[in-house]
N, C-alpha and C positions, 0 to 999 in steps of 0.2 A: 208715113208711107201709106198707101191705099190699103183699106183692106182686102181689095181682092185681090193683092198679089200674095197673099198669104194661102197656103191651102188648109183644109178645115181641120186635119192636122192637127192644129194650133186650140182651133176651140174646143174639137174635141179630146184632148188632155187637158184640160182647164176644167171644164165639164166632168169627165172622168174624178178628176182631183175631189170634186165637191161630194161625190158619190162615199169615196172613203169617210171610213168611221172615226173621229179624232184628225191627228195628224193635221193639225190644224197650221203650224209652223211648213208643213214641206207644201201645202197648199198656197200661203202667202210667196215662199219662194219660188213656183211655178210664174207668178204672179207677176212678181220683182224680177224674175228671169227676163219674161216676155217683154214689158216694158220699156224697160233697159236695152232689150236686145232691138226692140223696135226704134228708141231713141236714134241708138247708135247710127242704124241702121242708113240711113240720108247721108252719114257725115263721113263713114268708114267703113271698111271688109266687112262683113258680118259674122264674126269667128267667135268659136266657143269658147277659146282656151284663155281670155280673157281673166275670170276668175274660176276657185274650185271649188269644189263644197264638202263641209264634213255633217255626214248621217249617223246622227246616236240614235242607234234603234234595235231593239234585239231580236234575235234570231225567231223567223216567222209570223212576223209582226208586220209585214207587205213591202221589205225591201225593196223586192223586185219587183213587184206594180209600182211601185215609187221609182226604182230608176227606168223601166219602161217607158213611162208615161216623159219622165226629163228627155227619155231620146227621140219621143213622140214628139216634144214640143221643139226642140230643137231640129228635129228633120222638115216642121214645118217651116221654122223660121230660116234656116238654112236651103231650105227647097231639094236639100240633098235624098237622092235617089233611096240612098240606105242606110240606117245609121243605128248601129247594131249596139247592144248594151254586153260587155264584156267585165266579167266577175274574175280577182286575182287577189288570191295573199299573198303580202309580202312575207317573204321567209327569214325567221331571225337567220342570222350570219352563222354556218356550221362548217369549219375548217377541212370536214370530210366533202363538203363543196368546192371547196377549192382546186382551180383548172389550173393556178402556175403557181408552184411552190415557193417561188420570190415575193410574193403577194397575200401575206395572209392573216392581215389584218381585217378586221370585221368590215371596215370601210370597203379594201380591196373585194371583199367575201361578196358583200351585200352590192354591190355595184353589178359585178359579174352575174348574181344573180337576176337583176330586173332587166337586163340585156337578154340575158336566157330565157326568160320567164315573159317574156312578150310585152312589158311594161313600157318601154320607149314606144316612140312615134311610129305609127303603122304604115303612116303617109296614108290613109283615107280617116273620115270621120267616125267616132266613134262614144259612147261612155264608158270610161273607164275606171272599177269601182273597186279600189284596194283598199281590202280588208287590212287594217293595221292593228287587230285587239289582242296579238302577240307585245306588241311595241309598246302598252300602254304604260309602263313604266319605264321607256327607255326612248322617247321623242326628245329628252334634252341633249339625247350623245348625240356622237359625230358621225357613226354610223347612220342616224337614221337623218340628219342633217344633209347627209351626202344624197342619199335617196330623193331628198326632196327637190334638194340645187338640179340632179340630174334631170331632175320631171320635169322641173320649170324650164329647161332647155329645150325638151321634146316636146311640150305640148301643144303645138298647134293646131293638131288635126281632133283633138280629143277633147273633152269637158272630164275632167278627173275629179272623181268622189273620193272621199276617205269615206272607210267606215268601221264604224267605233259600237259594239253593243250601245243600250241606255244608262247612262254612268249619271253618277254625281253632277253637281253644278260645276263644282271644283276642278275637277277631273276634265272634264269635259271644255273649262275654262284654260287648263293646262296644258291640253291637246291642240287646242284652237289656235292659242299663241305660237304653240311650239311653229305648228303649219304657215300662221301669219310671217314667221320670218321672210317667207319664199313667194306665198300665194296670196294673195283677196282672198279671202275664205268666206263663203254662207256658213254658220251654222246651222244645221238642221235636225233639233229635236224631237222625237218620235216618245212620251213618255210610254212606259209601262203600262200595257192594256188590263182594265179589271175584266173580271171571270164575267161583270154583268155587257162588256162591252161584249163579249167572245158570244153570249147569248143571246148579243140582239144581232149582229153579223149572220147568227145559226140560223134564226126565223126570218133572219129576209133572204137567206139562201134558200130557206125549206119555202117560201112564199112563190119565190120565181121557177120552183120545181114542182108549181101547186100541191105541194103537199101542207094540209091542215090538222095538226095532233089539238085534240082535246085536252078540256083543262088539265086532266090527271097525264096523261101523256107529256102536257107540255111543261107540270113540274116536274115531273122525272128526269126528261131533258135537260131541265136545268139544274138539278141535284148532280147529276152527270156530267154537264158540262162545269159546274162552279168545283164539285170534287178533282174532277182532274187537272180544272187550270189555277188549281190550288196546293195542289200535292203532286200530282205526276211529275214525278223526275225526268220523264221521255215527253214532257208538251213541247209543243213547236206551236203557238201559237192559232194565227188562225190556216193554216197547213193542220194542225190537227182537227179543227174545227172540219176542213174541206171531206176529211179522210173519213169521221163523225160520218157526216152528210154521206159519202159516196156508200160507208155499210148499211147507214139505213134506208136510204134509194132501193139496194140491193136487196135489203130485206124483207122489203115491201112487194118488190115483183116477185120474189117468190114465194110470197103468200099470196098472190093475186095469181100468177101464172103457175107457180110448180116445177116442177124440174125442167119446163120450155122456155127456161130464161138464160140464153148460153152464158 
């Protein structure tokens, strides 16, 4: 297919992708997305719901710039006007859910629930990225089995993600299968960021906010940032990294301005 029928879209989530720290796996997959989607592209529809992808990655470690950027690429390759990324857990099966009292087996429970819960087909395009790290010990029942059959019936308008924290090889190989019964699956690994990745993220944020700390500033920084993304029970990743940044932004104008900084 030509490349100018693509809009720039496309390059620029590719581009984007390269910027990120690591994640070297979800960047290959943007990659194998695109290719694939352009292969196809001559011979057949151009739809997403083809295959799905499971993301091991833990909380605030750039989920959501990762599925952003998937809905970026696919809004380009699709040409589609809007293609919005939508975040859902699934809910384990709680019999205080339960809407017909003849039905109340977890199968029946958990059914009714992804009906409710906006899961099925929206009839527009969308990414659709259910948290399953409830499920993580319970992908081989029939419960969650039923979940999957139903999704692969409704997906044609949607590109569905699983998403999994950063787990084990094992684990993670456990999960994948379970999903293969139903899907093509991407695996998509996000390992566990060290304290020294969270501090070079810090200085190229502090860089594009031209802010410059000295050498004694800039190990303090990092005593600060390696203590707490070592120990803090409340880290979020790089989300606390952003928050870091936004108090000392804040700290700075008002020693440079003074109380005229609303």
């Amino acid at each position: 297919m030509k490349q100018e029928t693509y809009p720039d879209k496309i390059g620029d989530a590719i581009r984007a992708s390269l910027e990120l720290i690591g994640a070297d796996e979800f960047k290959q997959y943007l990659k194998n997305t695109m290719e694939v989607a352009m292969q196809m592209a001559g011979s057949a529809p151009l739809l997403p719901m083809s295959r799905a992808a499971l993301f091991s990655i833990n909380d605030g470690d750039g989920l959501s710039t990762q599925l952003h950027l998937l809905a970026e690429l696919w809004q380009g390759l699709t040409q589609e006007r809007y293609f919005p990324v939508e975040y859902r857990e699934l809910r384990l099966p709680d019999r205080m859910d339960a809407k017909n009292l003849s039905k109340l087996s977890d199968r029946d429970i958990v059914l009714e629930n992804i009906a409710e819960d906006g899961l099925l087909s929206p009839g527009r395009a969308r990414v659709l990225c259910l948290d399953i790290t409830k499920w993580l010990d319970r992908v081989e029942r029939e419960d969650f089995r039923a979940v999957l059959s139903r999704l692969r019936l409704e997906r044609w308008e949607q590109v569905t993600v699983f998403r999994i924290p950063a787990v084990d090889e094992l684990t993670l190989r456990r999960v994948s299968e379970a999903i293969g019964w139903f899907f093509n699956v991407d695996v998509v690994h996000t390992p566990p960021y060290s304290a020294g990745d969270y501090y070079a993220y810090l200085l190229r944020r502090m860089k594009e906010k031209e802010l410059e700390p000295d050498a004694r500033a800039s190990e303090l920084i990092r005593e600060a940032v390696e203590g707490r993304a070592l120990r803090d029970g409340c880290w979020w990743g790089f989300h606390s990294i952003d928050i870091f940044l936004e108090n000392t932004v804040f700290n700075v104008l008002i020693n440079r301005y003074g109380a005229s900084v609303p």
